[in-house]
C-alpha positions as CSV (number, residue, x, y, z in Angstrom):
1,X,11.4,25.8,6.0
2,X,8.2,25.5,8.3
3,X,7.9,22.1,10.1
4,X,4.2,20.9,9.8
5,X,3.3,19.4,13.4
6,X,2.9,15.9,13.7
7,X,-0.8,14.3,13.5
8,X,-2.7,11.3,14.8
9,X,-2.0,8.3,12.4
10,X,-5.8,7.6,11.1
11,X,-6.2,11.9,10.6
12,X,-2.7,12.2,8.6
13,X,-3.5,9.1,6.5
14,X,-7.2,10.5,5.5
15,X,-5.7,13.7,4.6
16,X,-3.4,12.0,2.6
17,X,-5.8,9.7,1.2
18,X,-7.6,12.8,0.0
19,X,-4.8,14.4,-1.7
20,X,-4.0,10.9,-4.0
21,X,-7.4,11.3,-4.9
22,X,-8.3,8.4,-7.5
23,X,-4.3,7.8,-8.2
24,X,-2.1,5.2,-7.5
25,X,0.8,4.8,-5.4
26,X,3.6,2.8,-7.5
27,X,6.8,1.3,-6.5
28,X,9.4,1.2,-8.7
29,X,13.0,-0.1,-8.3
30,X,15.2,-3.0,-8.7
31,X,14.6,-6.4,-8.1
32,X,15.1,-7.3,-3.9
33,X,14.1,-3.6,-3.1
34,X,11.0,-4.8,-1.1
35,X,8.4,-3.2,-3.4
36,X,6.1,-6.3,-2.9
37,X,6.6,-6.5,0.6
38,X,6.7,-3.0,1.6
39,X,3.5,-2.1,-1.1
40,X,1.8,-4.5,1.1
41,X,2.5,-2.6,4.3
42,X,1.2,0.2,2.7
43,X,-1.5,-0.8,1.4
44,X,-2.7,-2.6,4.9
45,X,-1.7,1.2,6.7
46,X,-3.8,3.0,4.3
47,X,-6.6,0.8,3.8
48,X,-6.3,0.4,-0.5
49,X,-5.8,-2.5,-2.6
50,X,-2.3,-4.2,-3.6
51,X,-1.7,-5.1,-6.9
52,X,1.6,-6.7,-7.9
53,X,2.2,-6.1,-12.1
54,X,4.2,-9.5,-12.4
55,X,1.0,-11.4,-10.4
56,X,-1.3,-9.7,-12.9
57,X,1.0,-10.5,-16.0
58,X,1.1,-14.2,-15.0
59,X,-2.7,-14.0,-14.2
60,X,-3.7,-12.8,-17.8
61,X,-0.8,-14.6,-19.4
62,X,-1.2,-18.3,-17.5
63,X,2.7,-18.6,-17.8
64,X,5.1,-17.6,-14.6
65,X,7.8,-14.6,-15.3
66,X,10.4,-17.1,-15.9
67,X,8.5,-19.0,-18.2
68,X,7.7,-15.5,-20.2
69,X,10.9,-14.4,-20.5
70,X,12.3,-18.0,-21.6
71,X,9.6,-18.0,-24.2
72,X,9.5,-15.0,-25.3
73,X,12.4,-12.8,-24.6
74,X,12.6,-9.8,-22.5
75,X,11.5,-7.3,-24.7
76,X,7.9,-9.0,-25.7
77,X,7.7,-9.5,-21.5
78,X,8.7,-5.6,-21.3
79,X,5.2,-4.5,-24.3
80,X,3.0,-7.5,-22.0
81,X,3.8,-5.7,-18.9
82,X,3.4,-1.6,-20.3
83,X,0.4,-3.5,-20.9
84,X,-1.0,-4.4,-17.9
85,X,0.4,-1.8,-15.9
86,X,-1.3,0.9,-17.9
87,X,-4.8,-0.8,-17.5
88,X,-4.3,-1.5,-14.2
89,X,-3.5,2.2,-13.2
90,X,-7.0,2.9,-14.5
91,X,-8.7,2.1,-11.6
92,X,-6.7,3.9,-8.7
93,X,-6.6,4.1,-5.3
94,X,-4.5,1.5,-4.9
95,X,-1.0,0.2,-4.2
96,X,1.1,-1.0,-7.4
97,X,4.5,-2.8,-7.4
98,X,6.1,-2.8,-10.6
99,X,8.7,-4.9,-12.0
100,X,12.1,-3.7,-11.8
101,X,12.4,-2.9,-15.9
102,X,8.7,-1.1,-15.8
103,X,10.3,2.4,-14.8
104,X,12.6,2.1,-17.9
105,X,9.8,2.4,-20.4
106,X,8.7,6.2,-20.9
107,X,5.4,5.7,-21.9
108,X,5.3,3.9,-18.9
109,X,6.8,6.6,-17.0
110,X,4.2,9.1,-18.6
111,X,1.6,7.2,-17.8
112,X,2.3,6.6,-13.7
113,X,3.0,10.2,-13.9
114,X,-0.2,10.9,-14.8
115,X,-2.3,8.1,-13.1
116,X,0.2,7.5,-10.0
117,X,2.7,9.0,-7.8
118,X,6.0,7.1,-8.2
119,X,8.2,5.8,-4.8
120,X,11.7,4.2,-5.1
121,X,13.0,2.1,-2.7
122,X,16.4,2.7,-3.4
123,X,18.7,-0.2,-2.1
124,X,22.6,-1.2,-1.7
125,X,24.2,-4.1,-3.4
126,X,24.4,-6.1,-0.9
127,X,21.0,-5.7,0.4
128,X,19.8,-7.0,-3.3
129,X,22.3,-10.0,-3.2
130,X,21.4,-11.1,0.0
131,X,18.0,-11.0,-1.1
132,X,17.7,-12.0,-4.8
133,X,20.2,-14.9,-3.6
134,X,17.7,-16.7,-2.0
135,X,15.6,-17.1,-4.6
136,X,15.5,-19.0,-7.8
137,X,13.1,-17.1,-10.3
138,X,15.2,-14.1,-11.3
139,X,15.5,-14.3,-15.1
140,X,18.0,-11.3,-15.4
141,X,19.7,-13.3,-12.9
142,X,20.7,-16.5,-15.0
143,X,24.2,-15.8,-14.6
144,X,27.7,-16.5,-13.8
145,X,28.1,-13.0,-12.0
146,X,24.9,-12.2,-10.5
147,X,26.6,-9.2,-8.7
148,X,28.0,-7.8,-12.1
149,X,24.2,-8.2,-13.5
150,X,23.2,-6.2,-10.1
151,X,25.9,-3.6,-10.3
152,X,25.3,-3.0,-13.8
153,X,21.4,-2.8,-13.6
154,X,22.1,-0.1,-11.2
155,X,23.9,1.7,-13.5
156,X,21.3,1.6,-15.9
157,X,18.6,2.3,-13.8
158,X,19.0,4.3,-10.8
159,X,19.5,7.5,-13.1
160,X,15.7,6.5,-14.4
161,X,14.4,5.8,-10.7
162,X,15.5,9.1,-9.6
163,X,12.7,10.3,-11.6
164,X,10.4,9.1,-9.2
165,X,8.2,11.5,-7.3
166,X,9.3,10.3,-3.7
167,X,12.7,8.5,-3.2
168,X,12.9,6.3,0.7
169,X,16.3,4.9,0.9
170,X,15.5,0.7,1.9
171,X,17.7,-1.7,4.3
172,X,17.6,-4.4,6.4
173,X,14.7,-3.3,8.7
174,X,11.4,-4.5,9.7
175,X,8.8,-4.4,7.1
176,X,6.7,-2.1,9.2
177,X,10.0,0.2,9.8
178,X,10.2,1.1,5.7
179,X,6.3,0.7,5.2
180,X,5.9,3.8,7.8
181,X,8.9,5.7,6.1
182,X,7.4,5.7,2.9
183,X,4.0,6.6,4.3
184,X,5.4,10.0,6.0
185,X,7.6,10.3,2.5
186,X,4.0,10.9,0.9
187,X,2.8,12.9,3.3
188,X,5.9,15.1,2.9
189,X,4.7,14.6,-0.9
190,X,1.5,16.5,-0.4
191,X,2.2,18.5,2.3
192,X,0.4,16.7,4.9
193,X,1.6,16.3,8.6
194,X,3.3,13.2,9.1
195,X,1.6,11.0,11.7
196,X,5.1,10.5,13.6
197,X,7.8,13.0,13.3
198,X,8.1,16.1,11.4
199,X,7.7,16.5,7.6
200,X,9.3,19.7,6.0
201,X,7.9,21.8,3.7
């Protein structure tokens, strides 16, 4: 295993930059794993556009999430959102953050496969109940036992997130911390020096 020697940030990332080519980077994972936030960071570090799927759905749809779901159930929000997610991966580069059921659906899968290169943030239990107890607009989350909704969509879905091209384990850490993680996780994706650090190949 040769380590690949470390480059200057703005080098590394345009040599990454050319290796995604005209596809997307996509975070997938559960709900509280920072894929908005962190998509963000890495969007800003690489210069490319941030799209968030459940902004889009609400955009196109005029309702909120939790107005969706209420309405019309999960699985007519989980067709609206293969949806949008498929259109929108149609005009990469850019950064994507997915809801935390989008990875479930294969044709979905197939078609960030094909358009995208896949990053989990994979996060504890109690990272995603600190977090997803702060806030209010978590339909999966309507409740007695949020933590038994938690532990068993982890159960359900980590086995499907491991599919993802590039797994960056997530905690409770700057922003800019995990955003730089997952940008030398891609360039260990592609084979590209890492700005900081080494990358293995």
């Amino acid at each position: 295993m040769n380590a690949l020697p470390a480059n200057p940030p703005d080098e590394s990332h345009a040599a990454l930059l050319g290796r995604l080519g005209n596809r997307s980077i996509v975070f997938v994972g559960l709900m509280g794993a920072g894929k908005t936030a962190i998509g963000r960071k890495v969007a800003g570090i690489l210069g490319l556009p941030f799209i968030d799927s459940d902004q889009e759905i609400e955009s196109v749809s005029r309702m909120s999430v939790p107005e969706l779901f209420e309405r019309y159930g999960e699985t007519e929000f989980r067709a609206l959102e293969q949806r949008v997610i498929l259109r929108v991966l149609e005009h990469g580069p850019q950064v994507l953050s997915t809801g935390g059921g989008a990875f479930m659906s294969a044709q979905t899968r197939e078609a960030i496969a094909a358009h995208g290169v896949s990053v989990w943030l994979k996060a504890e239990i109690d990272l995603l109940m600190d977090r997803v107890s702060k806030k209010q607009n978590r339909p999966l989350l309507k409740s007695a036992d949020p933590r038994a909704v938690i532990e068993r969509l982890m159960a359900e879905r980590y086995p499907v997130y491991a599919a993802a091209d590039v797994t960056v384990p997530t905690r409770d850490d700057r922003k800019e911390v995990i955003a730089a993680e997952v940008v030398n996780a891609l360039c260990g994706y592609f084979g590209v020096a890492a700005a900081t650090g080494e990358v293995r190949s």
